[in-house]
C-alpha positions in Angstrom: 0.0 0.0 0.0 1.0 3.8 -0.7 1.2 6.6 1.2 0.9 9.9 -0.6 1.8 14.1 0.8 1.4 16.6 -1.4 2.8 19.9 -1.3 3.5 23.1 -3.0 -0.9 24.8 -2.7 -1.0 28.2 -1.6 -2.8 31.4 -3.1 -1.5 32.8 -6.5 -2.4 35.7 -8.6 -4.4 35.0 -12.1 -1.3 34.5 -14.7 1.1 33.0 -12.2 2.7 29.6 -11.4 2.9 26.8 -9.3 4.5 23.9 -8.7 2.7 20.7 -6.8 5.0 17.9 -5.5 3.5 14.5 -3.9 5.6 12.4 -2.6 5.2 8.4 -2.5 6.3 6.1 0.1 5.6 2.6 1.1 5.5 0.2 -1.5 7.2 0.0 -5.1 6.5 3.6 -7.1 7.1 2.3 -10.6 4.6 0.0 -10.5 1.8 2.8 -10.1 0.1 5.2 -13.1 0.4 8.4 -10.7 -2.6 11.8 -11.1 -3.7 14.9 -10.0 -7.2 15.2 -9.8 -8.7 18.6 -8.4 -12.1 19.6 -6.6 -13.6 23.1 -6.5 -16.6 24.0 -3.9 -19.9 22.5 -4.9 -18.2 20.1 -7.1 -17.0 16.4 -8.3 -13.5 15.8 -8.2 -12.2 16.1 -11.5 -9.2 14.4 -13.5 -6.2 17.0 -14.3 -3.3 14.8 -15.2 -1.6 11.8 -15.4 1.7 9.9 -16.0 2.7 6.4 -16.5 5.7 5.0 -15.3 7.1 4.7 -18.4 6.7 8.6 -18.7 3.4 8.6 -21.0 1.1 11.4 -20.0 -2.3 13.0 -20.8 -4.2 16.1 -19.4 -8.1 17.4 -19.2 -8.4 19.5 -22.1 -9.0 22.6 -19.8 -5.0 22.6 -18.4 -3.5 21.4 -21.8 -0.6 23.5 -22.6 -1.2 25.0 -19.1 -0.2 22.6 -16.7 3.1 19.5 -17.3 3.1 16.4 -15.1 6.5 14.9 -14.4 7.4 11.9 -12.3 11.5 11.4 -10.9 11.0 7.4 -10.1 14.7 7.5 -8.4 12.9 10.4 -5.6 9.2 8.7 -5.5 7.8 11.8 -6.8 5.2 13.4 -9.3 5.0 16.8 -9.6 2.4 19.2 -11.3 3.8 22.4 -12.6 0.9 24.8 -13.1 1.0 28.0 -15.5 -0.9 30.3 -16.5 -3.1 29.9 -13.9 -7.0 31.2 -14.1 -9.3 31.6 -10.9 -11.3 28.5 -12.5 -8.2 26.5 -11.5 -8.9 26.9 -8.2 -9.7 24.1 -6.1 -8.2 21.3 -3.6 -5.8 19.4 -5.4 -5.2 15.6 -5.0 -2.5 13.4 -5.7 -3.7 9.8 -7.3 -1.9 6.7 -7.2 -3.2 3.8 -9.5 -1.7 0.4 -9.3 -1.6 -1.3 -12.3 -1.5 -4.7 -11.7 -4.8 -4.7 -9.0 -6.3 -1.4 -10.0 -6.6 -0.3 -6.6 -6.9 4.3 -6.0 -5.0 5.8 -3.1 -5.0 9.3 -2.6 -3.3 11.7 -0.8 -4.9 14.4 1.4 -5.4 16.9 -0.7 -3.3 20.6 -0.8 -5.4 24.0 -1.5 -4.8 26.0 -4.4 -6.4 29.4 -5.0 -5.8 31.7 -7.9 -7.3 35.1 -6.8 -6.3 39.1 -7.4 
């Protein structure tokens, strides 16, 4: 089983960056496909990005060109680098860890962003 800590949330203004690190302990990282999912007040929680282990990724249309997922395998961490950011990208940010091989979700607990003048 995985344990997963994000980092990196805090308040931003419209246009700026951010970078979101979660890091992975307690079992084998490569064998998980790793995400960020996000979830604004009032609703779901959303898919953002996501990486293989081999380094394959694809993104919700709304942060494409926006937002880059990367993964160091050596460090047990994914990262989210956010720019460009729009008030609409503000939410609670969660870090997803999906094992291949039984399919099972863990997530982590979650790390505010807010994008606001």
């Amino acid at each position: 089983q995985v344990q997963l800590v994000e980092s990196g949330g805090g308040l931003v203004q419209p246009g700026g960056s951010l970078r979101l690190s979660c890091a992975a302990s307690g079992s084998t990282f490569s064998r998980y496909a790793m995400g960020w999912y996000r979830q604004a007040p009032g609703n779901q929680r959303e898919f953002v990005a996501r990486i293989a282990s081999g380094g394959s990724t694809n993104y919700a249309n709304s942060v494409k060109g926006r937002f880059t997922i990367s993964r160091d395998n050596a460090q047990n961490t994914v990262y989210l680098q956010m720019n460009s950011l729009k008030p609409d990208d503000t939410a609670v940010y969660y870090c997803n860890a999906l094992d291949v091989y039984t399919g099972h979700n863990y997530w982590g607990q979650g790390t505010q962003v807010t994008v606001s003048s």
